[in-house]
C-alpha positions as CSV (number, residue, x, y, z in Angstrom):
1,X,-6.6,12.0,-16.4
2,X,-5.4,12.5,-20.0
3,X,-9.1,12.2,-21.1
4,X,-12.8,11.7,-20.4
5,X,-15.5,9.4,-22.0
6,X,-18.9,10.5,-22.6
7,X,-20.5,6.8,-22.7
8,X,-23.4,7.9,-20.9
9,X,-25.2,4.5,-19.0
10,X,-28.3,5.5,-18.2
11,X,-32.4,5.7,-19.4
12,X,-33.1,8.4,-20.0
13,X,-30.0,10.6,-21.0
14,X,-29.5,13.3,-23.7
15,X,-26.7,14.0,-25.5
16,X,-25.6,15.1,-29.2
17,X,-23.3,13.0,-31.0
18,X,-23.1,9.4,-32.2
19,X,-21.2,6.2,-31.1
20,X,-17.5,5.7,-32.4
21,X,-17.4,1.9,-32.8
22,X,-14.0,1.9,-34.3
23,X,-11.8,4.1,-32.6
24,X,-8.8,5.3,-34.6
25,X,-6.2,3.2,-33.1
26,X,-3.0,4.5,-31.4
27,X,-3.9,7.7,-30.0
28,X,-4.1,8.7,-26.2
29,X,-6.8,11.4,-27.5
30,X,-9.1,9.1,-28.9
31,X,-13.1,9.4,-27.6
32,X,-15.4,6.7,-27.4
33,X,-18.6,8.2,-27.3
34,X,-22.2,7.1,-27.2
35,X,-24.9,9.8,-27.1
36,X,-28.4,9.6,-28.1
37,X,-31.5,12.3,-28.1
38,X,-33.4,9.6,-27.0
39,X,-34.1,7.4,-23.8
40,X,-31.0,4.8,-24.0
41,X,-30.4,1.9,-22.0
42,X,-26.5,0.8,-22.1
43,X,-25.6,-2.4,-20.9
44,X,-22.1,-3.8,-19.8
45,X,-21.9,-7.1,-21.4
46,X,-19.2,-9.7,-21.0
47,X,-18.5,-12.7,-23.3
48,X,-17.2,-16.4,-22.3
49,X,-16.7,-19.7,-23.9
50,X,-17.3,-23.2,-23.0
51,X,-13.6,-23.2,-21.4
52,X,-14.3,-19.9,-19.8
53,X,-12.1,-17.6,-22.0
54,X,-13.1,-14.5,-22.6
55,X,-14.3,-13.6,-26.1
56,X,-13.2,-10.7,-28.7
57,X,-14.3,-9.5,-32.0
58,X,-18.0,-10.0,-32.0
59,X,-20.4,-7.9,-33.9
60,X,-23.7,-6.1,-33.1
61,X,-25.2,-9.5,-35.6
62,X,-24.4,-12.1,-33.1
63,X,-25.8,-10.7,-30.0
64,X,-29.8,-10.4,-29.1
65,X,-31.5,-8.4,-26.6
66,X,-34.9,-9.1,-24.9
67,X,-36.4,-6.8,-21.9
68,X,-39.0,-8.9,-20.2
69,X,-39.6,-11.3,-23.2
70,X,-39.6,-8.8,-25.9
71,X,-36.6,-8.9,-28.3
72,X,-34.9,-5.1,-28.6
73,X,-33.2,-3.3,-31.6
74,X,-29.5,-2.9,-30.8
75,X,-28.9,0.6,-31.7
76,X,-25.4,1.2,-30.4
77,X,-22.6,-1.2,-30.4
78,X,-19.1,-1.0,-29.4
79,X,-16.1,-3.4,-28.4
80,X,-13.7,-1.1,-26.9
81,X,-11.2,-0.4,-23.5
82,X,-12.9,2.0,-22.4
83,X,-11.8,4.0,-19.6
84,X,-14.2,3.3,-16.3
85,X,-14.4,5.0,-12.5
86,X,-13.7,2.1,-10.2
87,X,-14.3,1.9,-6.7
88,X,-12.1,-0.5,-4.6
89,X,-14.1,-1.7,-1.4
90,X,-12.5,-3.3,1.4
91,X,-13.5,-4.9,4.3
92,X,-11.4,-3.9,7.3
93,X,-13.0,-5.5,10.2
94,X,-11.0,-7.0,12.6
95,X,-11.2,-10.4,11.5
96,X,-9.9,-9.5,8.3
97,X,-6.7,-8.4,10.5
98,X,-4.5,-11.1,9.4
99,X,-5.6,-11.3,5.2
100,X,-5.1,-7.5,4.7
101,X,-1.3,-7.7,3.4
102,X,-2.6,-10.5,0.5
103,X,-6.0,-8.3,-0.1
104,X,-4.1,-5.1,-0.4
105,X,-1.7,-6.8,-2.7
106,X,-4.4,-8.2,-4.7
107,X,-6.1,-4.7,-5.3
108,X,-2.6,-3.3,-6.2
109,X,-2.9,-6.0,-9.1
110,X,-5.9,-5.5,-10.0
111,X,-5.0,-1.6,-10.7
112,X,-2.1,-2.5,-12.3
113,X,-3.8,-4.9,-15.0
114,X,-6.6,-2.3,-15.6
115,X,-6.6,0.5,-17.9
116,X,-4.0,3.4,-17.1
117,X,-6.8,5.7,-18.0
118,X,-9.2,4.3,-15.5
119,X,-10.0,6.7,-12.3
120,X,-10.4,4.4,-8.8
121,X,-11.5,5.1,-5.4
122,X,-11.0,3.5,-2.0
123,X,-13.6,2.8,0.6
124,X,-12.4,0.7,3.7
125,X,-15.2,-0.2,6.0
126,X,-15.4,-2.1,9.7
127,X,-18.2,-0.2,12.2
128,X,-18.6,2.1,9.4
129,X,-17.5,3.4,5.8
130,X,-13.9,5.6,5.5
131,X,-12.9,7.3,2.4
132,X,-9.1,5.6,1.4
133,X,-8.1,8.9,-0.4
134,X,-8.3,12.5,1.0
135,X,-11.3,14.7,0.3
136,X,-9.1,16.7,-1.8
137,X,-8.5,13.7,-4.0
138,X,-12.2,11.9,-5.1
139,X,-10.7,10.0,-7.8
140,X,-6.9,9.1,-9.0
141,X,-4.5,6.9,-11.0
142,X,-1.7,7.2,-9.0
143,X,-0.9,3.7,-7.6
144,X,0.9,5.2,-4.4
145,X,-1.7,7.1,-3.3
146,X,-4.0,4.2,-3.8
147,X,-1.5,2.2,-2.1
148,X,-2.0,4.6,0.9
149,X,-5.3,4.1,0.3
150,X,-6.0,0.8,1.4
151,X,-3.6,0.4,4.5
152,X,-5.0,4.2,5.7
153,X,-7.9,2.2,7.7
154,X,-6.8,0.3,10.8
155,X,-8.3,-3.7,10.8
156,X,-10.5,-3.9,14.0
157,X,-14.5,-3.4,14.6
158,X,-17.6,-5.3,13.0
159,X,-18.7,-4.9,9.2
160,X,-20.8,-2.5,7.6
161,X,-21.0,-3.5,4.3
162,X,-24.1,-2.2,3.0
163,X,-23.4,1.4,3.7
164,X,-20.2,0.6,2.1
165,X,-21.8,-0.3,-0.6
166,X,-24.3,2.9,-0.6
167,X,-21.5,5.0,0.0
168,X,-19.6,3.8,-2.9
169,X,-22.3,3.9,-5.5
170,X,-23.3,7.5,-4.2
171,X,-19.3,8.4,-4.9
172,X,-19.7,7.1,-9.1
173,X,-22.5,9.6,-9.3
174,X,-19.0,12.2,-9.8
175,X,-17.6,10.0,-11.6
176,X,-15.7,12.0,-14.7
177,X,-16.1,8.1,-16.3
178,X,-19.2,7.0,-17.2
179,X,-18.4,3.5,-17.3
180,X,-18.6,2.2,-13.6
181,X,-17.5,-0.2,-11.3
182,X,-17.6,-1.6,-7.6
183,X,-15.5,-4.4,-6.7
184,X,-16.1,-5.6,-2.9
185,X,-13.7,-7.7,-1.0
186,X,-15.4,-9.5,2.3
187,X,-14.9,-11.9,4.4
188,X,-18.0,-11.9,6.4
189,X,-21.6,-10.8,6.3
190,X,-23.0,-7.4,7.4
191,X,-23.4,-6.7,11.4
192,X,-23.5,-3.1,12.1
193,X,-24.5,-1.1,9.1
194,X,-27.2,1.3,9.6
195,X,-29.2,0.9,6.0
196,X,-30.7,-2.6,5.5
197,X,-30.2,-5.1,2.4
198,X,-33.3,-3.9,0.2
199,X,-31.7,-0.1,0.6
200,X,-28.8,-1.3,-1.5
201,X,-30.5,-3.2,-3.9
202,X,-32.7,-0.6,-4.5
203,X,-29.9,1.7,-5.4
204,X,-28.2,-1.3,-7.5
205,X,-31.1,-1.2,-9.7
206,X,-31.1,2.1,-10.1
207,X,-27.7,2.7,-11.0
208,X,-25.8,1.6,-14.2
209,X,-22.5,0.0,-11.9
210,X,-21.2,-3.2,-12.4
211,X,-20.4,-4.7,-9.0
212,X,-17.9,-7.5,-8.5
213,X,-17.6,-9.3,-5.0
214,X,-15.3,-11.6,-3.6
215,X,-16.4,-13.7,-0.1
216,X,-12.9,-14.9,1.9
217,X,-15.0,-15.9,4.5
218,X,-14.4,-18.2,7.5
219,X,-16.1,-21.7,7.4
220,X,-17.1,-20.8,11.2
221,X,-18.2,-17.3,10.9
222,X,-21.7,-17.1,12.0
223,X,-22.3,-13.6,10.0
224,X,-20.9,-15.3,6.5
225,X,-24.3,-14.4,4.2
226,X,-22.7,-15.7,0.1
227,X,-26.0,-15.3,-1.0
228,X,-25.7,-11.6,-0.7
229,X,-22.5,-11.1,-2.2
230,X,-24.1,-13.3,-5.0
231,X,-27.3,-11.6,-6.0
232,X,-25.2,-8.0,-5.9
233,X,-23.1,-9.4,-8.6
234,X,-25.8,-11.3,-10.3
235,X,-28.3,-7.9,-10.6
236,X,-25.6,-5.9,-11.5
237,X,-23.8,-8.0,-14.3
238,X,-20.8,-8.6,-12.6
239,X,-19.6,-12.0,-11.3
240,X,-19.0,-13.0,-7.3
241,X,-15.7,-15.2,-6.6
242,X,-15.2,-17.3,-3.2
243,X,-12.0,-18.2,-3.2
244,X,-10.7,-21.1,-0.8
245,X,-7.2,-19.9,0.1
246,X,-5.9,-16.2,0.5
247,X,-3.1,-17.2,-2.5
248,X,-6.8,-16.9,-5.4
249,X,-7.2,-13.7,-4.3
250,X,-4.5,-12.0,-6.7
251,X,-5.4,-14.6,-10.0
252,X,-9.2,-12.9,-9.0
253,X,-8.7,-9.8,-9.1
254,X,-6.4,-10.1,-12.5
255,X,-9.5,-12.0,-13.7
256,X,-12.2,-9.0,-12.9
257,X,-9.3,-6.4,-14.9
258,X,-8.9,-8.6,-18.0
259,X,-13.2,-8.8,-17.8
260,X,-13.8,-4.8,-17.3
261,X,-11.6,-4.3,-20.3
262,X,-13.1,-6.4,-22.5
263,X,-16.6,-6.2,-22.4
264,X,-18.6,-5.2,-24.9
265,X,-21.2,-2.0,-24.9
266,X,-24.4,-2.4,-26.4
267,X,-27.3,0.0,-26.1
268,X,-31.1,-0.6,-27.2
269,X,-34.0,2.4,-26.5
270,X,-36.6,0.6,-24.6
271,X,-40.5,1.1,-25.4
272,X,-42.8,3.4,-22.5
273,X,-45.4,0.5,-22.7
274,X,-43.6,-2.7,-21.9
275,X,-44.0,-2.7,-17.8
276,X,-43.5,0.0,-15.1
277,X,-41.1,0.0,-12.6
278,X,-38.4,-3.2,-12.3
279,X,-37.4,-4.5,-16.4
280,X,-35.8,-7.5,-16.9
281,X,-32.9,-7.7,-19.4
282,X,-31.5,-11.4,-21.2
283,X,-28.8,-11.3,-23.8
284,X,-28.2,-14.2,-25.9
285,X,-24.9,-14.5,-27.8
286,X,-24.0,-16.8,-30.5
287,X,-21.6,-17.1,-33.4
288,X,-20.5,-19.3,-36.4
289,X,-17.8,-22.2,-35.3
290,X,-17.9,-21.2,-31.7
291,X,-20.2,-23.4,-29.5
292,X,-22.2,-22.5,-26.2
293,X,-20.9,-18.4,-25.8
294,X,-22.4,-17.1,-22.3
295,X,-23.2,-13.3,-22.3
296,X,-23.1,-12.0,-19.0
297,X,-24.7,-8.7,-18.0
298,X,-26.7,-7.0,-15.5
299,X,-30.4,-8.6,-15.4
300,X,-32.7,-5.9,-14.3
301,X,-33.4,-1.8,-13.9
302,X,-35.4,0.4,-12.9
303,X,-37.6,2.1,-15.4
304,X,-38.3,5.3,-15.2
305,X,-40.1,7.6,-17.8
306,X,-38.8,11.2,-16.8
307,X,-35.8,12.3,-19.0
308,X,-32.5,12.9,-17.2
309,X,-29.4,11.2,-16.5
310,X,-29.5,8.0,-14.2
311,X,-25.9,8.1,-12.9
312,X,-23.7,6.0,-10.7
């Protein structure tokens, strides 16, 4: 990796130096930084039209932030491609047997439309998680190893997607990127792991990941749960796809790279007093000559009043 970012997503963090909104251009030493001496939520937010494009060149003015009902302060702002820790989660039960050549393909696209800067993992899971890379090699860039990666686990078993999950948001806790992602590929619900549902959501709301999921499930499976794959996304600020034929699955995960890199980062302090525990977060967007914009980021956290990083 030819650099690291210090854009700390957390509550709770301490750092030293201030945010570079506009990074000097042209540069593969350029850092885009966000640090604060004070408790800092950062939020992952992503910016649509009516027609669904993606939007650019927004300022801190058109965006407002409310944490359950009360409207915050932006204090940091910053409309950059930043470099994120991605984690690649594939589902390699044994029904999924016969989609892994367009689901491997589709991750190899989705790696190569991303930032070169970005640092991704593997996890394939059936009756339990694997690690795609060796231990020797957490994180990489290097597309043949990734490559490797995803074919390394052999299609057969049941699915344990929730300590899939658990496993890859314990793995962003290294992360040398702050800025962090999960993008799950399924095509039916969970049957054999050994953490239930409400263990992974608890850990979504504590972390700062994005999550993205995409459902190719079988009209006839009797373990298909959508609903799951949905709220992960939803919580998190991500978005869940269910494509009908295996051929969406590359366009998708195009979609999910052009959306990672051009989101917007914008960071409030939120106040001790305004509810313990679960917060939740609305951000409305809206600009001159552009009609109905939809911000979409994660919708609730875990407060917690204790200084120190909250990582993953």
């Amino acid at each position: 990796m030819k650099r690291r970012t210090a854009l700390s997503l957390l509550v709770g963090g301490l750092a030293s130096r201030a945010l570079a909104q506009s990074p000097p251009k042209g540069g593969e030493d350029q850092d885009f930084t966000i640090q604060t001496t004070s408790r800092l939520v950062l939020l992952d937010v992503s910016v649509t039209d009516k027609a669904g494009g993606f939007v650019s060149g927004l300022d801190k003015d058109n965006f407002r932030i409310f944490e359950n009902g009360k409207r915050q302060e932006i204090t940091q702002f910053a409309n950059a491609d930043i470099p994120v820790t991605v984690g690649i989660l594939v589902d390699a039960s044994s029904s999924m047997r016969p989609k892994r050549p367009e689901v491997v393909t589709a991750a190899l696209a989705f790696i190569g439309a991303s930032n070169p800067q970005d640092e991704v993992f593997v996890i394939n899971f059936n009756e339990k998680p694997y690690r795609g890379l060796p231990e020797s090699m957490p994180f990489t860039d290097d597309i043949k190893s990734l490559r490797t990666a995803l074919w390394r686990t052999p299609a057969e078993g049941r699915t344990a997607c929730y300590d899939a999950i658990l496993m890859g948001l314990q793995q962003l806790k290294s992360a040398h990127r702050d800025k962090r992602t999960l993008i799950v590929v399924s095509d039916g619900g969970d049957n054999a792991s050994t953490h239930p549902l409400k263990d992974v959501m608890n850990e979504v709301l504590q972390s700062s990941a994005t999550i993205y999921t995409i459902g190719i499930f079988d009209e006839d499976d009797p373990d298909r749960n959508p609903g799951v794959l949905s709220r992960l996304a939803h919580v998190s600020g991500g978005e869940v796809f269910f494509p009908k034929q295996l051929d969406e699955v590359e366009p998708i995960c195009r979609k999910i790279a052009q959306d990672i890199r051009t989101r917007y980062t914008i960071g409030y302090i939120p106040a001790i007093d305004n509810g313990k525990g679960i917060r939740h977060i609305k951000v409305d967007v809206s600009a001159p000559n552009r009609e109905r914009l939809a911000a979409r980021t994660r919708t609730s956290y875990l407060f917690s009043e204790q200084a120190g990083e909250r990582k993953g």
